[in-house]
C-alpha positions in Angstrom: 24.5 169.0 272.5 23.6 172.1 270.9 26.6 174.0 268.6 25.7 176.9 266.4 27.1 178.6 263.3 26.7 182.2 262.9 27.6 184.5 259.7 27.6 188.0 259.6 28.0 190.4 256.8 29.2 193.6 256.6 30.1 195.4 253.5 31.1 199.0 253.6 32.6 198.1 249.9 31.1 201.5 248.3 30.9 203.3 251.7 34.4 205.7 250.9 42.7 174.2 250.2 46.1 174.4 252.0 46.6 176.9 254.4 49.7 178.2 255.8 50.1 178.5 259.6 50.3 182.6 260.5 52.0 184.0 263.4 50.9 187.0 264.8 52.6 189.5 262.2 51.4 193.1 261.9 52.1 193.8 257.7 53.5 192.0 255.0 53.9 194.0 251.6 54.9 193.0 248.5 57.0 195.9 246.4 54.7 198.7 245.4 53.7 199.9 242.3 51.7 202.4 240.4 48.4 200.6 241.8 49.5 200.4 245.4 51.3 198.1 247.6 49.6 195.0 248.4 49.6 194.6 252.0 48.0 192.2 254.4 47.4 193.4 258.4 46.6 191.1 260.9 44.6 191.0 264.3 43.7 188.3 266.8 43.3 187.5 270.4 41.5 185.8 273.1 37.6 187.0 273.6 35.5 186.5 276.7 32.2 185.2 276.5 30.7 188.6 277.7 33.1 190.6 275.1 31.7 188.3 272.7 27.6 188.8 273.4 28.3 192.4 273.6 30.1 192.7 270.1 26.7 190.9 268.7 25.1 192.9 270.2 26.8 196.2 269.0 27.3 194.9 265.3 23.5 194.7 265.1 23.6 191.4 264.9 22.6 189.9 268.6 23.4 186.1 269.7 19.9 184.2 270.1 18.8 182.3 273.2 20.3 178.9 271.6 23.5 180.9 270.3 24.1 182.1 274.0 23.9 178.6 275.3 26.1 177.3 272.6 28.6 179.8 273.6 28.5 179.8 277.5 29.1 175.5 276.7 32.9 176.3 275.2 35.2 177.0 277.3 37.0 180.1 275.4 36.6 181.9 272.5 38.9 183.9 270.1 38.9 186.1 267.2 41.4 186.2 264.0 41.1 188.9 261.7 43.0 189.8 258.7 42.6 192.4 256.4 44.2 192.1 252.5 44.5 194.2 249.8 46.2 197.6 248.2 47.5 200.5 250.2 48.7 203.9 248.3 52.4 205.6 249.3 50.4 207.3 251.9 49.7 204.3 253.6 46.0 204.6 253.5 43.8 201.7 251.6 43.1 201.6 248.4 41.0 198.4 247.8 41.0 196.3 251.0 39.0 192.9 252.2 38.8 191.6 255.6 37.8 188.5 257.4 37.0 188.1 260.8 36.7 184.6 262.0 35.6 184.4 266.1 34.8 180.9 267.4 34.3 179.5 270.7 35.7 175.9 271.5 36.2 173.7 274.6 39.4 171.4 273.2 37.0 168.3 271.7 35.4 170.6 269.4 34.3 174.1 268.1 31.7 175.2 269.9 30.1 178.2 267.8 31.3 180.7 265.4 30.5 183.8 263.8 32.2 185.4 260.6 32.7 188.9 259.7 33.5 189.9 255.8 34.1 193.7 254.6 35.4 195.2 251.6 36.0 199.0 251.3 37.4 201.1 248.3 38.7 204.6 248.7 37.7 205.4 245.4 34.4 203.7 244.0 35.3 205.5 240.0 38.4 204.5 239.9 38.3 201.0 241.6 34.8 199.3 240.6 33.7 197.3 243.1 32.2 194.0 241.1 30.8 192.2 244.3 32.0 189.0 246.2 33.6 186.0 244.3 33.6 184.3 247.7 32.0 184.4 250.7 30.8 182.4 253.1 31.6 179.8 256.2 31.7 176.1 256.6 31.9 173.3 259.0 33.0 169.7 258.7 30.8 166.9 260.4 32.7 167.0 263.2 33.1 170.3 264.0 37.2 170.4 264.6 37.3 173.6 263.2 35.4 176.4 261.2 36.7 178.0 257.9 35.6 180.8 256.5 36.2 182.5 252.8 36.1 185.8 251.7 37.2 187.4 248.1 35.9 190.3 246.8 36.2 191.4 243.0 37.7 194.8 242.3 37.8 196.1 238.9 41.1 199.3 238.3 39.4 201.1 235.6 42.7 202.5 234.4 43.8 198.6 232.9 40.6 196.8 232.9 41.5 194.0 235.0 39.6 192.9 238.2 41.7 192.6 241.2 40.7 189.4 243.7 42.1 190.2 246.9 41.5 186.9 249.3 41.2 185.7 253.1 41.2 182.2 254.3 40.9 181.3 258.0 40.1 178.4 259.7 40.2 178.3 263.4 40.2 175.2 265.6 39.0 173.3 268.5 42.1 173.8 270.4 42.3 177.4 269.6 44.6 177.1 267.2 44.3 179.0 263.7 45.7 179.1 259.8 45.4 181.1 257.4 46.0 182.5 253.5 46.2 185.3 251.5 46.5 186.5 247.9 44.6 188.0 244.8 
């Protein structure tokens, strides 16, 4: 019994625990002020294992032999993405990181997964990007579920202070998924 772990990064950052269970919600915001709003947007949904070579393939990043067969084993696959960070009164982004957790799973365990982390500020002056504090995705022994981490370092040049937006998701065998935000 093959499984296999795949991570892929993408950072367009200069290009322009406990977990809580998430439904499906588009936005949350907190109150804005003069730095933005700090928002989180969600995505997710089921994947087919075609849908799921073909994005490898497309992100530049295709599935091996062994990754194939790992993923024709489960018996579905799924994606959860969420996106956190600072929007302007415009509603475009101002600093933003996202996490992409898709994993494939049969109901006795995760099959394979593959994680996707960006960061993106509109205005690389202004908001510094400083890197990623975390990023990365684990497994336990078992393989019940994958989690995967991503928090990228911002620093506003206006105060001085570094800004951590963060993702947490962790997706299961069943399908199932949880997830946090902050920073």
């Amino acid at each position: 019994m093959r499984r296999v772990a795949i991570v892929t990064v993408l950072s367009g950052a200069l290009a322009a625990g406990v977990l809580a269970a998430g439904p499906a919600a588009q936005a949350e915001t907190k109150p804005a002020d003069k730095l933005g709003k700090e928002v989180t947007t969600t995505s997710q949904g089921a994947l087919s294992k075609k849908d799921l070579v073909s994005e490898a393939q497309r992100s530049g990043q295709p599935l091996t032999a062994k990754e194939k067969a790992s993923v024709q084993a489960a018996e579905y696959c799924r994606y959860y993405q969420r996106t956190r960070g600072r929007k302007a009164s415009n509603g475009k982004w101002i600093i933003a990181v996202t996490n992409r957790l898709t994993w494939c799973y049969n109901g006795y365990s995760v099959r394979s997964y593959r994680a996707n982390f960006k960061a993106y500020t509109y205005n690389k002056y202004k908001w510094v990007w400083k890197g990623w504090a975390v990023k990365k995705v684990t497994h336990p022994s078992n393989w019940a579920y994958a989690t995967s981490y991503a928090q990228g370092a911002f620093r506003y040049t206006g105060n001085g202070y570094t800004y951590k937006p963060y993702v947490i998701i962790r997706g299961y065998k069943n399908g199932a998924y949880k997830w946090k935000t902050g920073g």
